[in-house]
VMD Tcl script that builds the backbone (N, CA, C; Angstrom):
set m [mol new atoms 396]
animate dup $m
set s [atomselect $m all]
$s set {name element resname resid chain x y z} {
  {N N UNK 1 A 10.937 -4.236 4.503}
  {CA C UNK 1 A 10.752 -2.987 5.201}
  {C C UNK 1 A 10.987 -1.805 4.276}
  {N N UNK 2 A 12.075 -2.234 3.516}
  {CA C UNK 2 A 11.988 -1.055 2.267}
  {C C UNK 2 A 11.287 -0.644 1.454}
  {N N UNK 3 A 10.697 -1.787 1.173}
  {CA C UNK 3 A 9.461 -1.825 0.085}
  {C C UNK 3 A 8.403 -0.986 0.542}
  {N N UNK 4 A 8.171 -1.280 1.995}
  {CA C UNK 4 A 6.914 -0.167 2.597}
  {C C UNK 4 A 7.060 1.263 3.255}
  {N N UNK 5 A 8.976 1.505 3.162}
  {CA C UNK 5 A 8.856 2.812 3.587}
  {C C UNK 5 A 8.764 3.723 2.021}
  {N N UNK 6 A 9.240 2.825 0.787}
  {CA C UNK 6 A 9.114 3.231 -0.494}
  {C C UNK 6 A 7.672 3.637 -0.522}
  {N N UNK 7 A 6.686 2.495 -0.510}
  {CA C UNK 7 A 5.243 2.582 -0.326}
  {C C UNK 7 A 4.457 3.928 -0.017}
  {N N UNK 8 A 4.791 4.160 1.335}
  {CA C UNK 8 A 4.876 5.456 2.268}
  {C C UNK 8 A 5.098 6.575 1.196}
  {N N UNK 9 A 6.163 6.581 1.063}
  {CA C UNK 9 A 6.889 7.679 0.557}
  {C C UNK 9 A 5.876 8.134 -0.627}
  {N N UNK 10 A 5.449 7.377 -1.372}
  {CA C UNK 10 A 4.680 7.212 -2.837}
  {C C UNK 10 A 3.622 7.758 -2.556}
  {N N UNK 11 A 2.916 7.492 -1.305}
  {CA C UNK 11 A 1.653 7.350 -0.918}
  {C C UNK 11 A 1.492 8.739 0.118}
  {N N UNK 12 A 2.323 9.219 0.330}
  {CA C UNK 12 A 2.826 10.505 0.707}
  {C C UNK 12 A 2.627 11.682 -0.120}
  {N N UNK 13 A 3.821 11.381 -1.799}
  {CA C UNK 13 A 3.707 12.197 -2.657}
  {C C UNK 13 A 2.682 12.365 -3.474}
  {N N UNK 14 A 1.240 11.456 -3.515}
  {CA C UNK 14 A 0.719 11.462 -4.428}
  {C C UNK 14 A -0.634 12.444 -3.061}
  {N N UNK 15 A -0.616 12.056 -2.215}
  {CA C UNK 15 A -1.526 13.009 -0.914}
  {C C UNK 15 A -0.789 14.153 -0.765}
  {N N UNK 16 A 0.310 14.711 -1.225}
  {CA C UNK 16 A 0.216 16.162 -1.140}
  {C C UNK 16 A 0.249 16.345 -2.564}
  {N N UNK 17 A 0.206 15.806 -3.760}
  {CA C UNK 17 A -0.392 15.945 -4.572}
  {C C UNK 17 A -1.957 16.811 -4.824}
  {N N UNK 18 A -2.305 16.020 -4.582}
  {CA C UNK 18 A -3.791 15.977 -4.237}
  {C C UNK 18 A -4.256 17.328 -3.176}
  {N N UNK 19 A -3.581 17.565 -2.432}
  {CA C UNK 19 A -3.584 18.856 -1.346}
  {C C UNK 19 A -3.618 19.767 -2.237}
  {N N UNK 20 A -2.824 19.613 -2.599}
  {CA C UNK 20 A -2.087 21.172 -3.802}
  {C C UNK 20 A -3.330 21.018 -4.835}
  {N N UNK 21 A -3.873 20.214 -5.227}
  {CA C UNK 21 A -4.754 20.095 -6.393}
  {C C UNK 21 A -6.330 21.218 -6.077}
  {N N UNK 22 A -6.252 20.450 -4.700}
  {CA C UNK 22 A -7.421 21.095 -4.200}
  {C C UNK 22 A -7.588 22.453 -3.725}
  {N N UNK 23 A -5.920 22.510 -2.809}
  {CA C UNK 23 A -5.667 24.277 -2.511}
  {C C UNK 23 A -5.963 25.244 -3.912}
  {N N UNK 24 A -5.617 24.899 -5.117}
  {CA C UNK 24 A -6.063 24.996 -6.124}
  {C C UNK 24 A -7.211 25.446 -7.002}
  {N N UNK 25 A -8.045 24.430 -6.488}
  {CA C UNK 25 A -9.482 24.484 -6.935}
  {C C UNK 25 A -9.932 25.294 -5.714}
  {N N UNK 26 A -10.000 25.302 -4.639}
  {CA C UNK 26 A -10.312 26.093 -3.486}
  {C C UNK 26 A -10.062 27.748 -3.603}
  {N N UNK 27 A -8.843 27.904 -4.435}
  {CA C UNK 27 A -8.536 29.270 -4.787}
  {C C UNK 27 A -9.192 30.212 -5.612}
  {N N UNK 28 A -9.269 28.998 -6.649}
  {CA C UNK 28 A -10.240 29.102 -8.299}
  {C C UNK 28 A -11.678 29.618 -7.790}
  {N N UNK 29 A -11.622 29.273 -6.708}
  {CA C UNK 29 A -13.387 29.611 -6.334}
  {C C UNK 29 A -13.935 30.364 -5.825}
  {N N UNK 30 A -12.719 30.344 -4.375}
  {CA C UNK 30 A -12.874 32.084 -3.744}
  {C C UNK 30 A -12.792 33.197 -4.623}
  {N N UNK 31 A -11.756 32.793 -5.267}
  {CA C UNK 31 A -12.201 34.026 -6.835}
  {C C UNK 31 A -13.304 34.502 -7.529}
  {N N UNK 32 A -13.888 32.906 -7.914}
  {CA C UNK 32 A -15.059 33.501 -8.462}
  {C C UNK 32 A -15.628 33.974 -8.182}
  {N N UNK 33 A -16.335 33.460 -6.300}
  {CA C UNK 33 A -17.088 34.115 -5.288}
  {C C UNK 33 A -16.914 35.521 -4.964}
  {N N UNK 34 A -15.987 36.126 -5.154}
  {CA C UNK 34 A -15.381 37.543 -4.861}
  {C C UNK 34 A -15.793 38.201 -6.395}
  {N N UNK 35 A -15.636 37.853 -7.253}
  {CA C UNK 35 A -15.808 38.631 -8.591}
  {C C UNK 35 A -17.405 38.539 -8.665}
  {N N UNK 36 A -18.198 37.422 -8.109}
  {CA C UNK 36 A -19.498 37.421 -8.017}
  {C C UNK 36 A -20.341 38.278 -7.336}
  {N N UNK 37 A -19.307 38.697 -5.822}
  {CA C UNK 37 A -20.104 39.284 -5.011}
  {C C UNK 37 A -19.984 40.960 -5.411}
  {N N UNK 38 A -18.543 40.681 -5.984}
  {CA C UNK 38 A -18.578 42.275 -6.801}
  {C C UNK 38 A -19.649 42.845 -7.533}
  {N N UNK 39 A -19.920 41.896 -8.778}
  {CA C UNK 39 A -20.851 41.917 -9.505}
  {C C UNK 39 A -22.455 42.467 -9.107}
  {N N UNK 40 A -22.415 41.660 -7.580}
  {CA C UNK 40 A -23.943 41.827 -6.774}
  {C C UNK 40 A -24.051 43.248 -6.520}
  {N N UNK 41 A -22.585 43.274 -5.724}
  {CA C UNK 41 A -22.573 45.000 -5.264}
  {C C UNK 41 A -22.652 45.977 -6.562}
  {N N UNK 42 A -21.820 45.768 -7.854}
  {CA C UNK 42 A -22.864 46.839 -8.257}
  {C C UNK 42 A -24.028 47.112 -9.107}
  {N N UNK 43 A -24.478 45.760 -9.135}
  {CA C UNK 43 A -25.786 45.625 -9.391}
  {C C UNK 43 A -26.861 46.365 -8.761}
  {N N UNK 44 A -26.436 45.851 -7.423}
  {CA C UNK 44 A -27.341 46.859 -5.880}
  {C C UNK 44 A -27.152 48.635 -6.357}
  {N N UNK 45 A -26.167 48.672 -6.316}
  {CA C UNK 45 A -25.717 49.916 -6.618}
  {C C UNK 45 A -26.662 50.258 -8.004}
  {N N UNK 46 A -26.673 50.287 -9.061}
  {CA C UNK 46 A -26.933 50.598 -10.012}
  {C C UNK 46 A -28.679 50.553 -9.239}
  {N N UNK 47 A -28.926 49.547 -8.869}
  {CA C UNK 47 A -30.175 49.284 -8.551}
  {C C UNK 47 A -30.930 50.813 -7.544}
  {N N UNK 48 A -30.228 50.995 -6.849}
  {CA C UNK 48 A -30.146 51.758 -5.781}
  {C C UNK 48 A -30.347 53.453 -6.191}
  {N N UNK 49 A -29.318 53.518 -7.541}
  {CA C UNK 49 A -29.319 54.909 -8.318}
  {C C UNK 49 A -30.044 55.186 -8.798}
  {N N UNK 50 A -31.009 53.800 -8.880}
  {CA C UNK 50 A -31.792 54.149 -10.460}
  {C C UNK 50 A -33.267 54.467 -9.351}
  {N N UNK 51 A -33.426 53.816 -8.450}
  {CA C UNK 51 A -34.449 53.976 -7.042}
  {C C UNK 51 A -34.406 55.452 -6.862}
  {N N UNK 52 A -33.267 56.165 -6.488}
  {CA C UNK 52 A -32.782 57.668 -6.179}
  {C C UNK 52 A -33.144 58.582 -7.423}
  {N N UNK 53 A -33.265 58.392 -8.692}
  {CA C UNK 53 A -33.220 59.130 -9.680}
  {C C UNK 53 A -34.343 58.613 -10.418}
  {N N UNK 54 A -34.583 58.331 -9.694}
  {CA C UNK 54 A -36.583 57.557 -10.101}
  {C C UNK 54 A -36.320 57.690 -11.800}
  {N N UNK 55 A -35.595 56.810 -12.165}
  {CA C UNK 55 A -35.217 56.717 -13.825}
  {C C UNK 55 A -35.740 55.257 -14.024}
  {N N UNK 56 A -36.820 54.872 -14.147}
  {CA C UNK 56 A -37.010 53.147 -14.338}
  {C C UNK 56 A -38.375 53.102 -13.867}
  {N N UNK 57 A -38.459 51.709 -14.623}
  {CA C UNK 57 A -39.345 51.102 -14.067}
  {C C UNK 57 A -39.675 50.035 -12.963}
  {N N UNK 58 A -40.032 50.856 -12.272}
  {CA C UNK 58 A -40.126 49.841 -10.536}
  {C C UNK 58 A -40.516 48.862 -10.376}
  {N N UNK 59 A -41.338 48.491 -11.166}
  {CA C UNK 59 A -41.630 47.275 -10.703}
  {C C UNK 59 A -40.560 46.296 -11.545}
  {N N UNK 60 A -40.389 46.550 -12.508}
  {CA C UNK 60 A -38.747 45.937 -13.472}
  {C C UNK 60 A -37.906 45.710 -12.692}
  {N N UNK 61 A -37.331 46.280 -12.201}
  {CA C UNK 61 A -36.366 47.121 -10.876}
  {C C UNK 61 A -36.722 45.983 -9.957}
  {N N UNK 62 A -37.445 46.564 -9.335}
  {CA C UNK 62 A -38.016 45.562 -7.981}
  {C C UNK 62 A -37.979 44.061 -8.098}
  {N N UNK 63 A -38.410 43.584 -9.373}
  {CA C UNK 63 A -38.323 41.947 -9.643}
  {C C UNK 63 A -37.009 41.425 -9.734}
  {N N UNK 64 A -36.076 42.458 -9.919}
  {CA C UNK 64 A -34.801 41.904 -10.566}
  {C C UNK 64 A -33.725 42.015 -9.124}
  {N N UNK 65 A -34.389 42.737 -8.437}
  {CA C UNK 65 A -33.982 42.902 -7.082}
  {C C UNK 65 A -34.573 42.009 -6.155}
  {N N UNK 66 A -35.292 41.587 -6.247}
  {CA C UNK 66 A -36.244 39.962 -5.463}
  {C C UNK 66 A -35.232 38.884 -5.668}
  {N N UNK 67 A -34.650 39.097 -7.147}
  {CA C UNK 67 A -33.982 38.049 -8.002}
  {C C UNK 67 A -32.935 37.577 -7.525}
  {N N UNK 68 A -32.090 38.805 -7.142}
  {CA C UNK 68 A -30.852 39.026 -6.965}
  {C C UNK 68 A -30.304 38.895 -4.965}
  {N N UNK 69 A -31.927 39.163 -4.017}
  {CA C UNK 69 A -31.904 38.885 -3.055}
  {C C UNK 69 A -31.273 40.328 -2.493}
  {N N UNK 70 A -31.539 41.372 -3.188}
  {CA C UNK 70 A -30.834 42.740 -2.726}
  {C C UNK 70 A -32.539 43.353 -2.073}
  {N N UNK 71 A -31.982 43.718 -0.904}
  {CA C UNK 71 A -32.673 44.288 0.274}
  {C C UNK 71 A -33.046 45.737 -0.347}
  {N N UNK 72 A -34.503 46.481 -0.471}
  {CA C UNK 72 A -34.522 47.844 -0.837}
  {C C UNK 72 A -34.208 48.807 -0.060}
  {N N UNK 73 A -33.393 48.889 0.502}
  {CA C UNK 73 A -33.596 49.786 2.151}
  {C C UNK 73 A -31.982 50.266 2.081}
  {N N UNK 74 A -32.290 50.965 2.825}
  {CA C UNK 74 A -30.907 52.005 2.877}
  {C C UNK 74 A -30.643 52.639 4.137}
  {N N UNK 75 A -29.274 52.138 4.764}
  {CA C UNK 75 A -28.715 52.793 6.191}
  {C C UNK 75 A -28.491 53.929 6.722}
  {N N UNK 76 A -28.985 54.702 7.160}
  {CA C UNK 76 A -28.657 56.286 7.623}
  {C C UNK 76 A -28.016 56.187 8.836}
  {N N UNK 77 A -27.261 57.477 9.043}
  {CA C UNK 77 A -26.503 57.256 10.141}
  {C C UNK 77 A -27.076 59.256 10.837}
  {N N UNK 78 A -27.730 58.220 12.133}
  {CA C UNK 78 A -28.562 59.461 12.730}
  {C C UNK 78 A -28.268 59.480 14.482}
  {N N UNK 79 A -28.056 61.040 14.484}
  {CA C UNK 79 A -27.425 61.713 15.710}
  {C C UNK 79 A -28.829 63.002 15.919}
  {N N UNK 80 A -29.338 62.405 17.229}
  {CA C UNK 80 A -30.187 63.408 17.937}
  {C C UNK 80 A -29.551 63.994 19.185}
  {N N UNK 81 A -29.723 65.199 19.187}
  {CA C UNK 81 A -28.948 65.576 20.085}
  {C C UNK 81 A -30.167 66.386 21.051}
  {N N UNK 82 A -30.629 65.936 22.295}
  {CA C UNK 82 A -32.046 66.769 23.312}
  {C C UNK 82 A -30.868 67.073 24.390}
  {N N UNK 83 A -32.340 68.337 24.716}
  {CA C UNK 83 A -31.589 69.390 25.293}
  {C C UNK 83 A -32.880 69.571 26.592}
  {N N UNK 84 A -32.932 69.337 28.017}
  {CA C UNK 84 A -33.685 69.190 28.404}
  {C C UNK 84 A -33.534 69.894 29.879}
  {N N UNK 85 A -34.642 69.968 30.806}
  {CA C UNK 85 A -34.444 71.074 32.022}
  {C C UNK 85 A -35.405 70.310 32.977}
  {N N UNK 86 A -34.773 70.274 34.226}
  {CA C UNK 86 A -36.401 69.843 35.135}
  {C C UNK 86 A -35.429 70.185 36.441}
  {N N UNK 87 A -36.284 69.573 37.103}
  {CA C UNK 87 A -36.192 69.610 38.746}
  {C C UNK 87 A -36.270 68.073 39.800}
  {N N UNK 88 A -35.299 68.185 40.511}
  {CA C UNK 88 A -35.313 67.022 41.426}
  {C C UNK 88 A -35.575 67.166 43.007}
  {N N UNK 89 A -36.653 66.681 43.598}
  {CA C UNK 89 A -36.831 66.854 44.751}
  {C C UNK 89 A -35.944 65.211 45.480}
  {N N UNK 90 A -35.109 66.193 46.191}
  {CA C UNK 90 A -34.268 64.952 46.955}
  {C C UNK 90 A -34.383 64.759 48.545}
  {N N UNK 91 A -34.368 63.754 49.515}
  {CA C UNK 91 A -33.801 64.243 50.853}
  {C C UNK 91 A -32.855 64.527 51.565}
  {N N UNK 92 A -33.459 65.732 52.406}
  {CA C UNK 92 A -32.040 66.220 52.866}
  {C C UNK 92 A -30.828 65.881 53.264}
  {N N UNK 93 A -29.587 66.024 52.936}
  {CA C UNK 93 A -29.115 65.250 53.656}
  {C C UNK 93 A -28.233 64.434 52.257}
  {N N UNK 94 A -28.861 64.476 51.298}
  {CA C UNK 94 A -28.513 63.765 49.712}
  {C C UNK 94 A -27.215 64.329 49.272}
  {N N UNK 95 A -26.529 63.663 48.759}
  {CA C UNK 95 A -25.668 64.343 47.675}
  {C C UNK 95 A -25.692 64.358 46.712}
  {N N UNK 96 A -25.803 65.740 46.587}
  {CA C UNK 96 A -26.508 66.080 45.071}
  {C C UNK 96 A -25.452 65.631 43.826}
  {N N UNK 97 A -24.373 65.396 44.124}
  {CA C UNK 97 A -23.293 65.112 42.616}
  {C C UNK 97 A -23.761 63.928 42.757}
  {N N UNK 98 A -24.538 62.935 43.443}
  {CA C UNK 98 A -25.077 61.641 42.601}
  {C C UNK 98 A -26.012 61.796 42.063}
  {N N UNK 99 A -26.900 63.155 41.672}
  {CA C UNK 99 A -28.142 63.040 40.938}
  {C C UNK 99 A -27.326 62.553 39.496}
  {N N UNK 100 A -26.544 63.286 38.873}
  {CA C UNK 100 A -26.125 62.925 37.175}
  {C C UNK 100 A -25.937 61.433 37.016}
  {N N UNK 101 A -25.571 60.722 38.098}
  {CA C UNK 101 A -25.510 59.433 37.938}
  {C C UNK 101 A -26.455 58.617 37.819}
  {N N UNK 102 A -27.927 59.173 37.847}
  {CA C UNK 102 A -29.253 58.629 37.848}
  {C C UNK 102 A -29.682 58.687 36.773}
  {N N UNK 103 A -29.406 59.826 36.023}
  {CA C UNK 103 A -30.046 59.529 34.720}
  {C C UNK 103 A -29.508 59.278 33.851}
  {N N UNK 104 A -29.915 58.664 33.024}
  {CA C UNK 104 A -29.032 58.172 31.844}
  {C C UNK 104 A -29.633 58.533 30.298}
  {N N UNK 105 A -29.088 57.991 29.395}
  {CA C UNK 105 A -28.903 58.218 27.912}
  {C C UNK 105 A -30.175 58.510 27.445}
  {N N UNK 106 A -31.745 57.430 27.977}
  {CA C UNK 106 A -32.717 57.238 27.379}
  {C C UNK 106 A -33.770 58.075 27.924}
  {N N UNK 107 A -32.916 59.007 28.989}
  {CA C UNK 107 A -33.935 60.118 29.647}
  {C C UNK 107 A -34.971 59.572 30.748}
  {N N UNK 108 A -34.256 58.364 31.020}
  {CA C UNK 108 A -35.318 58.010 31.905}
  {C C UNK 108 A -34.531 58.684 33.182}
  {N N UNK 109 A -35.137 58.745 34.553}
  {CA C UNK 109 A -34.475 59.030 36.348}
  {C C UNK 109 A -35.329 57.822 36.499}
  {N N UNK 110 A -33.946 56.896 37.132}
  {CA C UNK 110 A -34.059 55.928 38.259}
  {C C UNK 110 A -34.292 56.376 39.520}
  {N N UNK 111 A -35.670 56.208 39.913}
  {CA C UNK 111 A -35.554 56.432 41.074}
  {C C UNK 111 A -34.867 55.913 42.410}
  {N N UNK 112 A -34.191 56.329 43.097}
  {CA C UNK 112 A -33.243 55.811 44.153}
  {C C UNK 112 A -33.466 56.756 45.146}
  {N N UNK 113 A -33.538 56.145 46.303}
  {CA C UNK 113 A -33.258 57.279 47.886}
  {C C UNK 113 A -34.211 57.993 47.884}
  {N N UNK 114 A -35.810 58.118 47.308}
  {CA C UNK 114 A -36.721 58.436 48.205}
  {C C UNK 114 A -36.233 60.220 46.581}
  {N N UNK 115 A -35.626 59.798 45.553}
  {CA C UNK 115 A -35.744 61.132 44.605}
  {C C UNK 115 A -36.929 60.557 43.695}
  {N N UNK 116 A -37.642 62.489 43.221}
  {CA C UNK 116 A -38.274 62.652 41.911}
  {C C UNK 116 A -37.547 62.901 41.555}
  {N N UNK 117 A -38.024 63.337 39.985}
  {CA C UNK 117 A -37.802 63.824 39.139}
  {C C UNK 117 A -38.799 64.621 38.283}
  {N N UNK 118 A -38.837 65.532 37.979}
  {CA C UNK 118 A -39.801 66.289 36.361}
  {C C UNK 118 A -39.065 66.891 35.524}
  {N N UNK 119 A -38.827 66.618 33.847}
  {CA C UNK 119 A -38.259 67.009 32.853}
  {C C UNK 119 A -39.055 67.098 31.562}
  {N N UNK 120 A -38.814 68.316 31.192}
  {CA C UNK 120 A -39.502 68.987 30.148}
  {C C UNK 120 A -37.942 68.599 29.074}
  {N N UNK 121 A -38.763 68.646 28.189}
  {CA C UNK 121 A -37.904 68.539 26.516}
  {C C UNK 121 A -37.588 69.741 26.062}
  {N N UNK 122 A -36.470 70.778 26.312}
  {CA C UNK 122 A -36.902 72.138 25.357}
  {C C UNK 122 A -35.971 71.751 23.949}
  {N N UNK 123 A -35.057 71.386 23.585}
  {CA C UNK 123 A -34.848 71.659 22.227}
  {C C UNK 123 A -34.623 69.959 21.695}
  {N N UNK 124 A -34.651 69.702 20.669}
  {CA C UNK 124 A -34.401 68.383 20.002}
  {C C UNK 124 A -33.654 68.988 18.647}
  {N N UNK 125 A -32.841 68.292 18.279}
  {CA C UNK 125 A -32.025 68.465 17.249}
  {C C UNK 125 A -31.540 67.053 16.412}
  {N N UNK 126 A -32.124 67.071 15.107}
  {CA C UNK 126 A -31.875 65.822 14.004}
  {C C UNK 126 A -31.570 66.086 13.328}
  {N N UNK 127 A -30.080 64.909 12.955}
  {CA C UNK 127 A -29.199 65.277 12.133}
  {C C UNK 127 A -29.490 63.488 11.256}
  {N N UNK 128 A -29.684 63.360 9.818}
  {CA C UNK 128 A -29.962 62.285 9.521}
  {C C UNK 128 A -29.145 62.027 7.972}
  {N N UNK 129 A -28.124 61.210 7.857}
  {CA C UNK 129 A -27.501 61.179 6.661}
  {C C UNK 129 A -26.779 59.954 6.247}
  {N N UNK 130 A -26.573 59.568 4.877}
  {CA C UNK 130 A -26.939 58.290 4.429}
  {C C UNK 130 A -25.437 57.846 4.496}
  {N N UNK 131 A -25.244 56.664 5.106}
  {CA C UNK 131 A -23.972 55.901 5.471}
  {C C UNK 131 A -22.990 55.765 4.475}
  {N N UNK 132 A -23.485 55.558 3.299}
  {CA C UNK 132 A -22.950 55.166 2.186}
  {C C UNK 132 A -22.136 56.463 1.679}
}
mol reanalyze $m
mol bondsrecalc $m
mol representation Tube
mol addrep $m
């Protein structure tokens, strides 16, 4: 019985051995992967400046960016702000503090309870600027 809790024991130390070996190599790698993806980012980047400052040759540029799997496109972060006026024919009898609850974000009026609606657009306002 001794012999096999010795066994155990052996067979124990040499499997967290082996754990640790691999936590190890597992570490070694996320590293690399992180110093790699660094690398990508400022590759993109450089890629990206040189797109903005039209300094290069594009199609050079462009192949090496196919290469690299970097997307040409760029995120803006855009706020319209409309400004709009109309008229609602309701029946009598309606309460009117539920008209605001009808329309919503995309400018559409749900019609409900027998209401129109007509809305003119008077001002639109775009504001458009790059995320980065």
């Amino acid at each position: 019985m001794s012999e096999t809790l010795n066994r155990l024991h052996i067979d124990n130390q040499v499997l967290d051995a082996e754990i640790h070996r691999l936590k190890v190599m597992n570490e070694r790698q996320e590293n690399r992967l992180i110093a790699f993806k660094q690398k990508l980012d400022n590759a993109k980047t450089i890629i990206h400046q040189a797109f903005a400052d039209e300094d290069f040759d594009k199609e050079v540029v462009s192949h090496i960016a196919a290469a690299l799997d970097i997307e040409m496109t760029r995120e803006y972060d855009v706020q319209v702000t409309v400004t709009f006026n109309g008229s609602v024919i309701a029946p009598l009898g309606f309460d009117v503090e539920k008209i605001e609850s009808f329309l919503n974000p995309e400018l559409l009026t749900d019609y409900r309870d027998g209401i129109e609606g007509s809305f003119e657009t008077e001002d639109v306002s775009v504001d458009i600027r790059p995320m980065d």
